[in-house]
N, C-alpha and C positions, 0 to 999 in steps of 0.2 A: 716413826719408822723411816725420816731420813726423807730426804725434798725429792721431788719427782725430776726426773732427769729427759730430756731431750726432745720433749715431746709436750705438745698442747692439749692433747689429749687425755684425761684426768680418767683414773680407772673406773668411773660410774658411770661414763659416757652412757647414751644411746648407741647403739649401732644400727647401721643401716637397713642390718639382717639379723631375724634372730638367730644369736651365735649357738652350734652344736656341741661347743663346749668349752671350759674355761681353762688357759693354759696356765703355767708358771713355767716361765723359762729362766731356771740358772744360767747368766750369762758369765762372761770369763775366758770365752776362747771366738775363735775366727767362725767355727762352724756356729755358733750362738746368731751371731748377725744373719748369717745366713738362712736360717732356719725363721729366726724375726723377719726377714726381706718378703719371704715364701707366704708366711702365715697370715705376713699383714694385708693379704691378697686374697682370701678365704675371709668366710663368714665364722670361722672361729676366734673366741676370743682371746688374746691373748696379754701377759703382761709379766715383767720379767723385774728379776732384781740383781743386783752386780755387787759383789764384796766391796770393792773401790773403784771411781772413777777411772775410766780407760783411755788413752792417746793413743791408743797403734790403730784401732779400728774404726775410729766414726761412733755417730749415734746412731740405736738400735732403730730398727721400723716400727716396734710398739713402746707402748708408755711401760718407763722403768723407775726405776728407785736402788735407791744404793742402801740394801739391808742385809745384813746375815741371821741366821739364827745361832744364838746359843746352846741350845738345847731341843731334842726335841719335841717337846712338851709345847716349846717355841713355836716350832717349826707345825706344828698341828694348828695351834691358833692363830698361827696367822693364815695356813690355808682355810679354817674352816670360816674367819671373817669373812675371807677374801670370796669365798663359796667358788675355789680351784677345785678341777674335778681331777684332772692330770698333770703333772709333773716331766719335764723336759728339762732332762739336766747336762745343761752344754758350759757346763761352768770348767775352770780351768782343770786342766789333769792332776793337778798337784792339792786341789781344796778337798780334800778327801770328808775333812768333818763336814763341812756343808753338806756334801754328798752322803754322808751317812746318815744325817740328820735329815735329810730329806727323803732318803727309800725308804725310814724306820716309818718315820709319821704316814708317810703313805702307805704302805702296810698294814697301819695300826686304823687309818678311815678307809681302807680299801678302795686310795686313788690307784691308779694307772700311773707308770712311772718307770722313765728309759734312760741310761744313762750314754750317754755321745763320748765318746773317746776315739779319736786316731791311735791308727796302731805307732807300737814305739819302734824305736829302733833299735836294729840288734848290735849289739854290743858284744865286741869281740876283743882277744888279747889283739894290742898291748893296753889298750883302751885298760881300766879300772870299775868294779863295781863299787857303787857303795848304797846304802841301805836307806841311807837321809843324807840331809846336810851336815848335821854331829859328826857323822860317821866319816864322810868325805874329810872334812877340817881336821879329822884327826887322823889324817894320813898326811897334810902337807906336810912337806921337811923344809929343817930349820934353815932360815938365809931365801925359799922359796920366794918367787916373785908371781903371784897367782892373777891368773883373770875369770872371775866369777860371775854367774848369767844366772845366779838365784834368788834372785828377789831383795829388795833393802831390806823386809820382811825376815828375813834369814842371818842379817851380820851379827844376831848374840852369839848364832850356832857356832861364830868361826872364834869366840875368845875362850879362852885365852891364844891369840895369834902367833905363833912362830917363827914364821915367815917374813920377806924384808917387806911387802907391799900386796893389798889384797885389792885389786883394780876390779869395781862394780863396774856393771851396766846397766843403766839408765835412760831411758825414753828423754827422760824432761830434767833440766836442771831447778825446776822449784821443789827444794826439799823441804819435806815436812820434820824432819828431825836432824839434829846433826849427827853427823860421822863420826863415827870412834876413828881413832886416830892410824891406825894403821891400813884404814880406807880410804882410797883415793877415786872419784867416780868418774866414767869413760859413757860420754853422751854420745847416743845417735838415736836415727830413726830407723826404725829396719821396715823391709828386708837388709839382708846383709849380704855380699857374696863370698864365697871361698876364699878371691883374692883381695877383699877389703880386712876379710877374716884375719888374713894371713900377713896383710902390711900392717895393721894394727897391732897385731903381737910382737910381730918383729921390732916399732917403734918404741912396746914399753916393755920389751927384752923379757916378752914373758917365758916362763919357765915351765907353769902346770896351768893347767885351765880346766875349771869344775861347772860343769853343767846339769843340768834336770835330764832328762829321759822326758820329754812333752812331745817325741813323737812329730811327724809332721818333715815334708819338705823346705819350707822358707823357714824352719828355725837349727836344720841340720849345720851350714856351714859353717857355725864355730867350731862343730864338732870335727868335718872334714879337715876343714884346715890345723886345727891342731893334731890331729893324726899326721896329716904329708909333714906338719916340719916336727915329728918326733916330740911334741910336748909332753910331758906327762898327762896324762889326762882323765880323770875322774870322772863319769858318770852316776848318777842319784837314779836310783830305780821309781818310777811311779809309783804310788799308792794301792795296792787293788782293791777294784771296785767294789760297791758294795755285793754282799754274799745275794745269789739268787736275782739280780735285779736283771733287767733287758738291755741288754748292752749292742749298742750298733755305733759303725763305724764312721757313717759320713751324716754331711747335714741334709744329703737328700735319703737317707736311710730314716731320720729323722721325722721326715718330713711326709714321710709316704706310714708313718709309723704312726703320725698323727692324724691322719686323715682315714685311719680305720677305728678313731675313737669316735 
């Protein structure tokens, strides 16, 4: 199920207290850490798993492991190994199967199960909706010069490409696969500001710039800046959550959420 990530601490541990209960934290966002920071300070227990290793945030406060499930069928047997009582799903806003796969299963053992989301952002004309990534890629226009914020994860969505140049962003330059050819990738570490946002575009004369909807202050200013200089600009609608599940907005909403389990 993937090597244990950042921590000494092996999930069969003893602990110092017996814990009041056992957590699974979906990690994949900012408020994920946070919520680990809180938790790993209580006598509950906790332990979390991450779809791919992370660079923007650090290692979590408890012991993690880099798995998804497939199904969830999956997703049952691994909590009922693991003997998880509740489910803390701080994973990114855009992993929706995980997310589903993980309310379903708990539902189906009648864990306890909260899904963490920041609110998104509204999105107004002249800004662009669109419904996915497919959907976005099929509004660029031909000869465009795009700068895209969706993931490597994402670049089958944009072919057949039309446009003159689809400029990724990227944390790290070790890539795991190559670049289809009409990708060219654009490194940094963020945060980012409005007017790095905005000297950026202007160096690689972009034209349209397509982003997610993930909600959140320190990932808004690509969005700003490509509104002040008139870019076209495409927004991808979040996923919605799963039906019926507990939906709170911060990591201390979280946190106090878990401490009535």
């Amino acid at each position: 199920m993937g090597n244990p990530l950042v921590s000494d601490r092996w999930l069969g541990d003893d602990c110092a207290m017996e814990p009041t209960s056992h957590i699974l934290l979906i990690a994949g966002s900012a408020e994920a850490h946070d919520i680990a920071a809180e938790i790993a300070q209580t006598s509950q227990r906790m332990q979390a798993i991450l779809r791919a290793p992370e660079r923007s945030f650090g290692p979590l406060a408890v012991p993690s492991q880099i798995w998804q499930p497939a199904s969830v069928d999956e997703m049952k047997l691994f909590l009922i190994r693991h003997g998880i009582t509740a489910i803390c799903d701080a994973g990114h806003g855009f992993d929706s199967d995980v997310s589903n796969f993980a309310s379903t299963a708990a539902a189906g053992l009648g864990l306890a199960y909260c899904r963490v989301l920041r609110p998104v952002w509204s999105v107004d004309p002249p800004a662009i909706r669109a419904a996915s990534v497919h959907a976005a890629a099929g509004l660029i226009l031909p000869g465009a010069r795009v700068f895209a914020a969706t993931g490597r994860g994402t670049l089958s969505q944009y072919e057949p490409f039309i446009g003159e140049k689809l400029y990724l962003r990227q944390n790290s330059p070790n890539a795991r696969t190559v670049l289809p050819g009409f990708v060219e990738p654009v490194f940094g570490t963020p945060p980012y500001t409005c007017e790095q946002e905005m000297t950026l575009f202007k160096e690689l004369a972009i034209d349209t710039m397509i982003c997610r909807n993930v909600g959140g202050g320190p990932s808004r200013p690509k969005l700003d800046a490509a509104l002040e200089m008139g870019l076209r600009t495409i927004v991808i609608a979040r996923p919605t959550p799963p039906p019926d599940a507990c939906l709170l907005e911060t990591a201390r909403e979280a946190v106090n959420w878990l401490g009535t389990l």
